[in-house]
C-alpha positions as CSV (number, residue, x, y, z in Angstrom):
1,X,0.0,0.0,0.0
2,X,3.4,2.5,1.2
3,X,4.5,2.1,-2.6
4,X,1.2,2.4,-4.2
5,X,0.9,5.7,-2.5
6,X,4.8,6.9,-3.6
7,X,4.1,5.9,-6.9
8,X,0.8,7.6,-7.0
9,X,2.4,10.9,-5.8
10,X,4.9,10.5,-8.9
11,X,2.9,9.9,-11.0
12,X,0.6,13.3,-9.8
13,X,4.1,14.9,-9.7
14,X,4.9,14.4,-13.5
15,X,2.0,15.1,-14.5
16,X,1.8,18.1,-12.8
17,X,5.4,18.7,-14.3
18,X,4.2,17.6,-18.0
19,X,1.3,20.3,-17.5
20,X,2.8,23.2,-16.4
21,X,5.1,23.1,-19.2
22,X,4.4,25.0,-21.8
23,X,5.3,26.0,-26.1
24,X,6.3,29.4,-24.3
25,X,9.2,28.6,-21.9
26,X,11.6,28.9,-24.4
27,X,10.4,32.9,-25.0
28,X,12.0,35.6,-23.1
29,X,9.7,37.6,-21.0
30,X,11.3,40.7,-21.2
31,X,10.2,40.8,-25.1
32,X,6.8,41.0,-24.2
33,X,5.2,44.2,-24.1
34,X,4.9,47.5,-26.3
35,X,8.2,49.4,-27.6
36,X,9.1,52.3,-28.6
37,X,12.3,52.7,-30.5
38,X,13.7,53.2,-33.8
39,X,15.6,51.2,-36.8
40,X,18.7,52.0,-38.6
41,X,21.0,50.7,-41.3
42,X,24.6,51.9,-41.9
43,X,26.5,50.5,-44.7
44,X,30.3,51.9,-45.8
45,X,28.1,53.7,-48.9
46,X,25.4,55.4,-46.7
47,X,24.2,55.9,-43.4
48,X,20.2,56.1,-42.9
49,X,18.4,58.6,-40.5
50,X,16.6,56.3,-37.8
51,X,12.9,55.6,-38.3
52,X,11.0,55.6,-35.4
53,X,8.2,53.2,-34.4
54,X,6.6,50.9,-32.1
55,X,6.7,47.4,-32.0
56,X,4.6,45.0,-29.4
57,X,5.1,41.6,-28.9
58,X,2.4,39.6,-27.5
59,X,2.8,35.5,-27.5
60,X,5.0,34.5,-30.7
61,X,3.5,37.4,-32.5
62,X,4.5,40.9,-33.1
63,X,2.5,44.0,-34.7
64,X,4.0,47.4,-35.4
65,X,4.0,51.3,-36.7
66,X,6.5,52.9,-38.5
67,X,6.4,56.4,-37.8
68,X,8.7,58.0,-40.8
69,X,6.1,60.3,-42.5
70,X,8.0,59.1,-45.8
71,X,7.9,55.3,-45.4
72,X,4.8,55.1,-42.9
73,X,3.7,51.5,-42.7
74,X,1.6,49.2,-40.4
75,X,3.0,45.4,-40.0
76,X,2.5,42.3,-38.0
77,X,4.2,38.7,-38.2
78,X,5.6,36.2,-35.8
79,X,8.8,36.0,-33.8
80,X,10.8,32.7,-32.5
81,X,13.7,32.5,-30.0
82,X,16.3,30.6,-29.8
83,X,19.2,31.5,-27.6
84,X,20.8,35.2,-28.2
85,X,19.0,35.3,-31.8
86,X,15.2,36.5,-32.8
87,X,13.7,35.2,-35.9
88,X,11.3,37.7,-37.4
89,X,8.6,36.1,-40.4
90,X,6.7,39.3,-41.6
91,X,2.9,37.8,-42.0
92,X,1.4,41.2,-43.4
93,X,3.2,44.4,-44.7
94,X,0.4,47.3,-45.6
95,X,2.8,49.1,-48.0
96,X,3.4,46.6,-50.8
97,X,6.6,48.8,-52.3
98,X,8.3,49.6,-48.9
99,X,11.3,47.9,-47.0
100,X,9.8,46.5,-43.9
101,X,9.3,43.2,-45.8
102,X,12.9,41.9,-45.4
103,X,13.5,44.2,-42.7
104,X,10.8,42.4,-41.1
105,X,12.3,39.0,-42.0
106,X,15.3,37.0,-40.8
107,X,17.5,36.9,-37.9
108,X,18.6,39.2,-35.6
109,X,21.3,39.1,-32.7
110,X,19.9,40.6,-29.6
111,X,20.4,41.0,-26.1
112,X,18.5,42.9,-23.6
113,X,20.4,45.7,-20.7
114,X,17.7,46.9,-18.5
115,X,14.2,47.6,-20.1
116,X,16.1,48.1,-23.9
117,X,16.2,45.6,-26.7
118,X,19.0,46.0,-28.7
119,X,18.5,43.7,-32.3
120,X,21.3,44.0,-35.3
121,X,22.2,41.5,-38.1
122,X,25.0,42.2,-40.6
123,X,24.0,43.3,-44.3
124,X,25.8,44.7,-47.3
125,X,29.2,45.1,-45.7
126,X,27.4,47.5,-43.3
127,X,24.8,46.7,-40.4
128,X,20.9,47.5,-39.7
129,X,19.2,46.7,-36.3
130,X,16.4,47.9,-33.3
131,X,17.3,50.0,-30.6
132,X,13.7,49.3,-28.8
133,X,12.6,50.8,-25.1
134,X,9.3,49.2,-23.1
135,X,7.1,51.6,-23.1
136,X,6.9,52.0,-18.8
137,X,9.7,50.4,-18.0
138,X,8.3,47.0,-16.9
């Protein structure tokens, strides 16, 4: 009866275990929440003004604004983690002839100091990444 009772409470145990575990626990909580920020891109032949905009992530998914009067666009997609990289899959762009597609798209190296997301990847001999701030602090 003793080890019908251990085994049971294993048994509860894993399950409990199994349960509790989740597609999420490999996601960073700090990238949850709304940013504010700006992008930029600097290659040896030009160096871009930053565009500002605001970028929430929520789940595996992510929506933003772009707030550059000249490139203004609305976008959403999904994001993945996986160690110090963030994989970004634009879902929907609403300027079909802007840049956020493949900005939107690939890998980025990040890391996080304080309540600030910093996000670059390597392009064109030059370099174009997120400098992103949570929006309170939290």
């Amino acid at each position: 009866m003793k080890k019908r009772n251990i085994f049971s409470n294993f048994l509860i145990l894993f399950v409990f275990i199994f349960a509790a575990c989740s597609e999420d626990d490999d996601l960073n909580p700090m990238f949850y929440g709304e940013y504010e920020g700006y992008y930029y891109k600097s290659t040896s032949a030009e160096r871009a003004l930053p565009v500002p905009l605001t970028l929430q992530f929520e789940k595996r998914n992510y929506t933003g604004l772009s707030e550059d009067s000249l490139s203004q666009s609305i976008f959403m997609g999904q994001f993945a983690i996986e160690k110090n990289q963030v994989r970004l899959t634009n879902g929907y762009n609403a300027v079909a002839d802007s840049d956020w597609e493949r900005i939107l798209s690939g890998s980025y190296t990040f890391e996080i100091i304080d309540h600030t997301i910093h996000m670059s990847r390597d392009i064109d001999g030059g370099m174009e990444g997120f400098r992103l701030t949570k929006k309170g602090g939290l």
